[in-house]
N, C-alpha and C positions, 0 to 999 in steps of 0.2 A: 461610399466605399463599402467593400462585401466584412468588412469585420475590421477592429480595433483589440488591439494586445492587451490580455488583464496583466497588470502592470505590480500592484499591491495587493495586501492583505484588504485596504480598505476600500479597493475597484475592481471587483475582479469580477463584475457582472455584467462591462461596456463590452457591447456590439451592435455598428449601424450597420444598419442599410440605408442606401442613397434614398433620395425622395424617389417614390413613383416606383421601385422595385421592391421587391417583398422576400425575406427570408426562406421562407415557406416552400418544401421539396416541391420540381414539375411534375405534372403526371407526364409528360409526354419528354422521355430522354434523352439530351441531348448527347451529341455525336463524340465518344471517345477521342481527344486528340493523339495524333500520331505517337507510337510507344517511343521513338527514338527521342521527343521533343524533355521526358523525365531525366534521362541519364544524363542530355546537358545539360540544362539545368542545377542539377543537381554539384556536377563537375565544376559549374561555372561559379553555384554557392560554396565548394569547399575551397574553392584556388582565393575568392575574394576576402576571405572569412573564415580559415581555417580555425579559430577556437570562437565557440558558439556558446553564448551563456545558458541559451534554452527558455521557452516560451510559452503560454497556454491561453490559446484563443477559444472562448467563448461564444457560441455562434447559437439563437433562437431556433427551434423545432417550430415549424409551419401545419396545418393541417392537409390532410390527403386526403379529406376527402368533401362534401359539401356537408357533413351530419355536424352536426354540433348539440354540444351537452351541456348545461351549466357554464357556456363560453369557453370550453374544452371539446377538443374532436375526439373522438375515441381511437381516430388511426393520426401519427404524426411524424412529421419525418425530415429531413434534409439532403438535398443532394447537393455536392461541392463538385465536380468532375478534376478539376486541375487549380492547381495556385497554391497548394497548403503547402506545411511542413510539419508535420507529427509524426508520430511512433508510438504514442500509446491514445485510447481512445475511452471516454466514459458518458455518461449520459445524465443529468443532475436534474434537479426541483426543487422549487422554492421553498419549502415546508417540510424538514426530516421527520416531522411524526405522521406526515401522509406515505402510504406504500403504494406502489407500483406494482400493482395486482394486470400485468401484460408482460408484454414479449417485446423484448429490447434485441433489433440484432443491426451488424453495420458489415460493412465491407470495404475493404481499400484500395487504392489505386498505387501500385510499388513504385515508388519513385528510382527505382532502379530499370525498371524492366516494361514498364507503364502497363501493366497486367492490371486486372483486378482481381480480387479476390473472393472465395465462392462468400456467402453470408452466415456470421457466427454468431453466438447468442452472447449478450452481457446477463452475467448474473445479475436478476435484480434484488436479490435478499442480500442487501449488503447493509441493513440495519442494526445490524448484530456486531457491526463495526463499529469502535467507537466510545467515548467518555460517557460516563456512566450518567442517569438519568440525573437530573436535578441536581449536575456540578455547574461550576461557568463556562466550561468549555462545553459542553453539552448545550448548553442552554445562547449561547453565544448567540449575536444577531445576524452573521456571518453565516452560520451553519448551514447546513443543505442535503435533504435526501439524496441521493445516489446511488448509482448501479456501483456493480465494480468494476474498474479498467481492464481494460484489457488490451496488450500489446501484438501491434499488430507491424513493427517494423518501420522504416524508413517511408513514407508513405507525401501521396502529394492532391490526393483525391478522396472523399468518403462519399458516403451514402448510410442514411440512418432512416432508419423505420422504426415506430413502435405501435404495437396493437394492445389496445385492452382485452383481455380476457371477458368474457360471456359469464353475465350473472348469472350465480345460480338460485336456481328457485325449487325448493323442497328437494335440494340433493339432484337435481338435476339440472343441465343448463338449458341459462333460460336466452331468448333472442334478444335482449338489451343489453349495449357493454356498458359497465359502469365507464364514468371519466375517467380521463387520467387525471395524474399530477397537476399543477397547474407553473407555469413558469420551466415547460425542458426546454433543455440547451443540451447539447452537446459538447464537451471540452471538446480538444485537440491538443496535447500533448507533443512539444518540441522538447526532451529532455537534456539538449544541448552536445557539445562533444564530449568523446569517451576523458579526456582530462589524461596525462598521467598513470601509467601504474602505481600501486601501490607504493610506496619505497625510494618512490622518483623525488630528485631534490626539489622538484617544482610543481607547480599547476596551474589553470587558468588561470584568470583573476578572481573569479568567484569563488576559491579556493585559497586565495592569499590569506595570510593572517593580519592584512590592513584595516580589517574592520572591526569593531568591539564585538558582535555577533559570533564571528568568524574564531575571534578569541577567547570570548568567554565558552563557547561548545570545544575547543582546542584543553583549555585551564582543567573543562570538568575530569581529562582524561590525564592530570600529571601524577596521579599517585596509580598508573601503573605503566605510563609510557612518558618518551618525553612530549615538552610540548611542540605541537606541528607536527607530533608522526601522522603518517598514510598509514599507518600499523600495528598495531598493539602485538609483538614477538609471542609466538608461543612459549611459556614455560615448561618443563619437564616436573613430573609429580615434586619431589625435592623442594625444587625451586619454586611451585607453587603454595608448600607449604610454609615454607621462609616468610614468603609475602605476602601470607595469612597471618603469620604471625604480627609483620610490624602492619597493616593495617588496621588492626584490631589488640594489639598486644597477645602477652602470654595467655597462650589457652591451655585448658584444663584435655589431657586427655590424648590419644592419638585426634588429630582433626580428618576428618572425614572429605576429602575435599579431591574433583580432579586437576589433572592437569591443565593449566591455562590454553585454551587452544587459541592461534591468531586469528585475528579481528581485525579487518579492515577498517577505519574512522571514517567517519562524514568527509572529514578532507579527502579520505582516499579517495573514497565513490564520489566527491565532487559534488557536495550538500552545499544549495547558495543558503549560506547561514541567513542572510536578507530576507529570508522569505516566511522562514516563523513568528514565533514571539518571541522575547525575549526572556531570559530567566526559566527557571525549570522547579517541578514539583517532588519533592521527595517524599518515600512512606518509608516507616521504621524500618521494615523488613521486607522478604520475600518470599513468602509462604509455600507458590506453588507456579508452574509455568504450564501458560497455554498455547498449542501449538497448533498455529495456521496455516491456510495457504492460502498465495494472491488471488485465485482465482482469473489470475491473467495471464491463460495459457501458455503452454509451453514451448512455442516457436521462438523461441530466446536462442544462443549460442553462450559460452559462458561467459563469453568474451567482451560479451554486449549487458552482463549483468548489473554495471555501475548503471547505465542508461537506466534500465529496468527500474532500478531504483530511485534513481532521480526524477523517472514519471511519475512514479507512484505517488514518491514525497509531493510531487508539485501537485497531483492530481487531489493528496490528501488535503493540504494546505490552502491552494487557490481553490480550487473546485468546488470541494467538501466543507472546506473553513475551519479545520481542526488548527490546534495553535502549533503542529508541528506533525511529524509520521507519525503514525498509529501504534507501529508494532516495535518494541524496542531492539530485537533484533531479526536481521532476517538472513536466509540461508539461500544458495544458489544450487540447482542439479550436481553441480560437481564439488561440494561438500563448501564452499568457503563461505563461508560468514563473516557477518557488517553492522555496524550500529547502525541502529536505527535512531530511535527517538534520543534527542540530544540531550547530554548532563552525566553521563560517564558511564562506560559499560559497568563499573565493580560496585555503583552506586544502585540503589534499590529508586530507580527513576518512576514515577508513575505514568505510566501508558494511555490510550485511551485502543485499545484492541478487543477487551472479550465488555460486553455493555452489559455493565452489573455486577462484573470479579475484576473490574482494574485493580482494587488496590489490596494490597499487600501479595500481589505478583507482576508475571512478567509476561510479553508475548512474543512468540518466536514464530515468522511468517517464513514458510518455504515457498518460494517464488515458483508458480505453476499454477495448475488445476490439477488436482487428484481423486477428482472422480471414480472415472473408470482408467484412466493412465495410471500404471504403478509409478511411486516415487523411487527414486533412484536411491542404489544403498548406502552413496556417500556422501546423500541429505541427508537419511536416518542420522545414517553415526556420526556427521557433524551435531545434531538435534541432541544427542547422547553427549559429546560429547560438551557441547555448551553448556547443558543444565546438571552435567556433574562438577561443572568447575563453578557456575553462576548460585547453585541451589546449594552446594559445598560454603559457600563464604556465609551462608546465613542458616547453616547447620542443617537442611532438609536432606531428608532419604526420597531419593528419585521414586524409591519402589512403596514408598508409604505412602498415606492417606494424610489429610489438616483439613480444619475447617475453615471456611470464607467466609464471610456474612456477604449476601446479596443485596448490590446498591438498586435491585428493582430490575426486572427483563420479564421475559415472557413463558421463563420455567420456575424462578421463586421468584416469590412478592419482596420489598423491598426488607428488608431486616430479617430474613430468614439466614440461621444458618447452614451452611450448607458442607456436609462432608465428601471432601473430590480426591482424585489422584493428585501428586504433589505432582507427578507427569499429565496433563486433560487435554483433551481436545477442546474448543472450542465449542463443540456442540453440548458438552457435557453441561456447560453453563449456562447456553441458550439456546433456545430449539434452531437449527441451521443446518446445512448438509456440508459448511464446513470446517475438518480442514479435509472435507473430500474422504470417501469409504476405503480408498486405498490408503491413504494415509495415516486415516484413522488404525486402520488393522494394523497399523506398525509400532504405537506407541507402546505395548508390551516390549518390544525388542529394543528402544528406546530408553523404557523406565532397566530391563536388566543390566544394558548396555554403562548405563548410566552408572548406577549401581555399583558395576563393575571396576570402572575409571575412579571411581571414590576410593576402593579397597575395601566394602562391603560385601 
């Protein structure tokens, strides 16, 4: 059979191929099937199977070519033409302290329209994502270098390439590519159906509160919604002062703090709680908040954002082997915001997002690439207004400076402390291009915004 479903946490590496056929892309390509043959298909999966838990097939990268290096080809690749079902795509290796010094790109085949798609690049500096050096989850046996995903739609076909990059020799390149990685695979991403709006009395199954998973990431969210919301209500400044107060009792002082904005829950966006760990990491506080992006561009609708995120999750989870999403929350083009990593948004949860400043902050992933694309302004001012209400419950000033001590990355040595914005980019902590130069250029408007919403 051309592949098997990674299933668990603790199988998520099975894919055969039949005796006598080989993984490994053709050079010689075969024939596009008919475009009409995707949309039945597809008609014929939602009429039989209208709610879809969601899936992620793991599939070996072959060599392209006859060179080989160290038992590694320098070019390697995959072609699928027909039979998938994903929507978001990534590229992984067996070893996350080896880099992926090449060129990761893939193309789709739309299950809608049975087009393909021109070829897009995955980032492959996606190292800088991720639990901090020398924690357990970091260290885990599970773990795995990675590209970043990237969403590419309803899809029923891929094609993957990757080239190494040309050593260089004294500042020059030189004609030998180093290897790659050893052990790529390609996920594929089935992020399942959209669930439920927000608010709706119901959901799939994988959204039921039948499971202890399902209920203990529901429990971590009762001291500010009830239990089983899709929703955490926004409050009005007032009223989020109130519930400053009885979380924390009587404070000294006016409190500093914004208004609650709403937050979709994992139940909303339709998190299979099954698929983490269980149990959750707390740090005392929350110092300062870093603000990303998925780097898995922007041909989303907003409409399609719960999906977005439940690739991700899966892709961080199975693919990656993190014990749960990355970023504790994350943001959509059209301003609304979602838990992310499980165990309660008003809680100081530990992340595994910026590699080196997890702890004692928080990370905020606006879903996109922002590159050379401007962010939209009602990502900012959600971004403003989250970390005036999140940075407010643990007394920071959006537009001040604190220090972090560096658990170890590739700009401070491990134990260094380090003085940042309580508002940072991501790159601020570790050398990386993200959360993207447009994005980056906004965090001033961000840190005043913030500010603001406090009554600072």
């Amino acid at each position: 059979m051309r592949g098997f479903l990674t299933s668990s946490l603790g199988t998520p590496w099975i894919a055969v191929c039949s005796i006598g056929v080989t993984c490994a892309a053709a050079l010689a390509v075969p024939l596009t099937p008919p475009a009409s043959a995707a949309p039945a298909r597809a008609a014929a999966r939602n009429a039989a199977d209208p709610v879809i838990p969601g899936s992620t097939r793991s599939l070996p990268l072959g060599p392209l070519s006859a060179e080989r290096v160290r038992g590694t080809a320098p070019e390697q690749g995959l072609y699928r033409p027909d039979g998938e079902d994903f929507s978001l795509v990534g590229v992984v290796w067996r070893d996350p302290g080896s880099a992926l010094r090449g060129r990761v790109q893939v193309r789709a085949r739309s299950a809608a329209t049975g087009e393909w798609s021109g070829w897009q690049d995955l980032d492959t500096h996606n190292a800088d994502h991720g639990a901090d050096p020398g924690t357990a989850e970091r260290d885990a046996r599970r773990v795995r270098g990675a590209t970043a995903p990237l969403w590419v739609g309803a899809s029923d076909g891929v094609d993957v390439r990757v080239r190494a990059d040309r050593a260089l020799r004294g500042g020059r390149t030189g004609g030998q590519r180093p290897p790659l990685p050893s052990g790529l695979r390609v996920e594929l991403v089935d992020p399942g159906d959209e669930g439920p709006p927000a608010g709706a009395p119901a959901g799939p199954p994988h959204t039921s509160l039948h499971t202890a998973a399902a209920r203990e990431a529901s429990a971590a969210n009762t001291d500010v919604a009830r239990f089983g919301a899709m929703a955490i209500p926004a409050l009005n400044k007032r009223a989020t002062e109130r519930e400053l107060v009885r979380l924390q009792g009587p404070l000294r002082g006016k409190p500093h703090i914004g208004p609650r904005p709403r937050i979709v829950t994992r139940r909303g966006w339709g998190a299979d709680e099954s698929l983490r760990l269980s149990g959750f990491t707390y740090m005392k506080k929350v110092k300062a908040a870093f603000v990303h992006h998925t780097a898995s561009g922007n041909k989303y609708a907003c409409s399609q954002a719960s999906s977005v995120i439940r690739g991700i999750y899966r892709y961080h989870v199975q693919s990656m082997g993190w014990r749960d999403m990355g970023y504790n929350f994350l943001v959509d083009k059209c301003g609304t915001i979602y838990e992310g990593r499980a165990g309660g948004v008003a809680k100081a949860v530990l992340g595994a997002h910026t590699a080196g400043f997890n702890a004692d902050s928080m990370g905020i992933a606006v879903i996109g690439t922002y590159g050379s694309a401007k962010p939209p302004g009602a990502a900012v001012r959600a971004v403003a207004r989250l970390t005036a209400w999140k940075l407010g419950l643990y007394g920071a000033n959006p537009r001040g400076r604190t220090y972090l001590t560096s658990g170890g990355g590739n700009l401070y040595p491990k134990g260094k402390k380090v003085r940042l914005n309580v508002i940072s980019g991501h790159r601020d902590g570790y050398a990386t291009e993200c959360p993207g130069k447009r994005l980056y250029a906004k965090l001033g408007t961000a840190r005043s915004s913030a500010a603001h919403y406090q009554g600072r």
